[in-house]
N, C-alpha and C positions, 0 to 999 in steps of 0.2 A: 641121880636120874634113874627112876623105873624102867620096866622093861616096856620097848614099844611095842603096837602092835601094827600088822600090816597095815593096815588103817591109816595110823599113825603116819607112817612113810608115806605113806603114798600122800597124806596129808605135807606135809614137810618139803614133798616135789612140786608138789602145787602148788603153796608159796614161792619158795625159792625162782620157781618157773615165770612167776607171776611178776617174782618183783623183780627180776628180769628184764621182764616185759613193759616195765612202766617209766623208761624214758620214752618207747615208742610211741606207747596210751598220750603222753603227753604234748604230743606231736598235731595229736587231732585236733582239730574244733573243740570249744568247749563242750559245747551241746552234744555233741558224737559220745563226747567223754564220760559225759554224764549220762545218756542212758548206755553205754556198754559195763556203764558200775555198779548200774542199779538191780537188784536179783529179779528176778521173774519168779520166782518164789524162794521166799524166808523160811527156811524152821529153826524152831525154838530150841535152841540149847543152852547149855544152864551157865555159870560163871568158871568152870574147868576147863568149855573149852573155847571159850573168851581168852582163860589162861595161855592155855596150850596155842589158839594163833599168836598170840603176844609172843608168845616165848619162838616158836619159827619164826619170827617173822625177823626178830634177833639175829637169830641164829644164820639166818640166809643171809643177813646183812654182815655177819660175822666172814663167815664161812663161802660166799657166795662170790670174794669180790676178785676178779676183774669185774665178773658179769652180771653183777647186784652190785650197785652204786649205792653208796651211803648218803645218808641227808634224812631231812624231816620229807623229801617228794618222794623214796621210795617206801620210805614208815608209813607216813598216811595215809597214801594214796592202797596200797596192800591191806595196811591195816583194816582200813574205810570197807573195802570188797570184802575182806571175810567177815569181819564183823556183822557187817550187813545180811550174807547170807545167813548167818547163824543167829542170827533174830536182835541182833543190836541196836538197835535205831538209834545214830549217828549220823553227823555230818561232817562235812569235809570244808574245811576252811582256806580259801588261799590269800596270805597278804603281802602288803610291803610295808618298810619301814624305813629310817635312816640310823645307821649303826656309823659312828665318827664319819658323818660327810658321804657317807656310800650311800646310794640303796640297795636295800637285800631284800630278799623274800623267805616268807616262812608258809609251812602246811600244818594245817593243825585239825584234830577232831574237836566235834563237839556234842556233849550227851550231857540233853537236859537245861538246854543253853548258858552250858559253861565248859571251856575248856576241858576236853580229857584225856587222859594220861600223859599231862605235859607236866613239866618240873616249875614254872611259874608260866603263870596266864602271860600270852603271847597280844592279849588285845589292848594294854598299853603302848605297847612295841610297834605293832605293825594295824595298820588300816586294812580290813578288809576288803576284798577287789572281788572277791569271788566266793560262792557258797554251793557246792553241791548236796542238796537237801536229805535228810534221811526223812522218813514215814511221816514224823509229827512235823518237820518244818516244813514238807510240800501240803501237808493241811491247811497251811496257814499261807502257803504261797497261789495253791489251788483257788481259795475262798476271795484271795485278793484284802484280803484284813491283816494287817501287824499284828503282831501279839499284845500289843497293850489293847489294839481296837477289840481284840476276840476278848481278851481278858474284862474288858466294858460292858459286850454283851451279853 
């Protein structure tokens, strides 16, 4: 591991801080939830520091816990917010499924309408309940058209 720069930290606190913060986020109304996630402005940053929140986001979840709960709800939902700020366009998936007789739920991103950085596709498993949209899916939510309907047009 290089050397950080303040930057860095202060980057690293604001995760950690954030996923923290995200049983409470889940507390709200959906609708509240959704636009408190969504950025008031995105900039473009490149695949390093894509990296680099990936790798905090780990590391809070590592390092973080009493007070960083582990799960795919404080992955996602962190991951979803930075990402987004940093010019990602992603979405944020929440489902249910049945695992031997139970139901469970899972949080998943999605970029490019396929599962991302999951270790197998979660949309066998669990039924979608819930979709907080990044940039390209509120186009298609905005317009009132599916994606197969726009893909027609």
């Amino acid at each position: 591991m290089g050397k950080r720069s303040i930057s860095d930290v202060f980057l690293f606190f604001e995760v950690a801080i954030f996923a923290a913060a995200v049983p409470f986020l889940l507390r709200l109304k959906i609708a509240r939830l959704d636009t408190l996630l969504q950025p008031r402005v995105a900039r473009s940053t490149g695949q390093a520091r894509i990296a680099q929140i990936t790798e905090y986001v780990e590391m809070a979840m590592r390092a973080g816990r009493p007070l960083v709960r582990p799960g795919c709800l404080t992955r996602g939902v962190t991951r979803y917010y930075f990402f987004r700020r940093n010019g990602l366009d992603v979405s944020l998936c929440f489902g249910m499924g049945k695992d031997q007789g139970e139901f469970v739920g899972h949080c998943w991103l999605i970029k490019d309408g396929v599962p991302f950085m999951e270790t197998r596709d979660p949309r066998p498993l669990y039924a979608e309940m819930y979709r907080i949209c990044g940039a390209a899916d509120r186009g298609v939510v905005a317009s009132g058209k599916s994606e197969l309907e726009q893909a027609r047009s």
